[in-house]
C-alpha positions, -999 to 999 in steps of 0.1 A, spaced: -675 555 -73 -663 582 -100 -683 608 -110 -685 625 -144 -706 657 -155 -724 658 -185 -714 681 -214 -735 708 -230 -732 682 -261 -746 656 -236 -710 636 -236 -696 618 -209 -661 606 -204 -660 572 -187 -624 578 -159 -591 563 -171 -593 534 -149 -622 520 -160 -616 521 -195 -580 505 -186 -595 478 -165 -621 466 -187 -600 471 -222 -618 498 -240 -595 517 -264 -606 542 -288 -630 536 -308 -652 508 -287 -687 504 -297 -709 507 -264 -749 505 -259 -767 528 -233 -796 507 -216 -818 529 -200 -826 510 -168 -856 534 -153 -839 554 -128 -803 549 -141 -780 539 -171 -757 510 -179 -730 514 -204 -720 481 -221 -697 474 -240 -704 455 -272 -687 423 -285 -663 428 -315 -673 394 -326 -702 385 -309 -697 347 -326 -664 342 -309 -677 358 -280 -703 332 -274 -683 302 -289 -684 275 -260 -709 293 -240 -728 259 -237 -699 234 -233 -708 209 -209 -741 215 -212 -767 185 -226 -769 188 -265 -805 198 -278 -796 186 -315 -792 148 -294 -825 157 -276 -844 167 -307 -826 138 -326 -835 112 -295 -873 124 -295 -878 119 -328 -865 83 -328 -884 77 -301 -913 92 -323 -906 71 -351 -902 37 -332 -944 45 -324 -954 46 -361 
């Protein structure tokens, strides 16, 4: 595990490598989460819409659900 010191402007630079492997180029957007007793650098999503596009495929449709229950609902009345 790398280690990088902290600069009298509190900056950090995050090794070569890493950067490399996981795609940053200048100018990524990242969040700091401050986890108690350490910090976890994220990077954030350019598009956060494409990002999550098909996060759910597969998975049972709640519009169906909600569209079933209220049938069911109605078929009471």
């Amino acid at each position: 595990m790398p280690s990088v010191r902290v600069s009298t402007k509190g900056q950090i630079v995050l090794p070569a490598g890493m950067r490399h492997r996981l795609g940053m180029e200048p100018g990524t957007v990242v969040e700091v989460v401050d986890a108690g007793s350490h910090l976890v650098i994220v990077a954030r999503a350019e598009d956060p819409i494409r990002e999550f596009r098909g996060m759910f495929a597969g998975a049972d449709s709640l519009t169906e659900a909600l569209l079933f229950e209220r049938r069911v609902e109605r078929s009471r009345e």
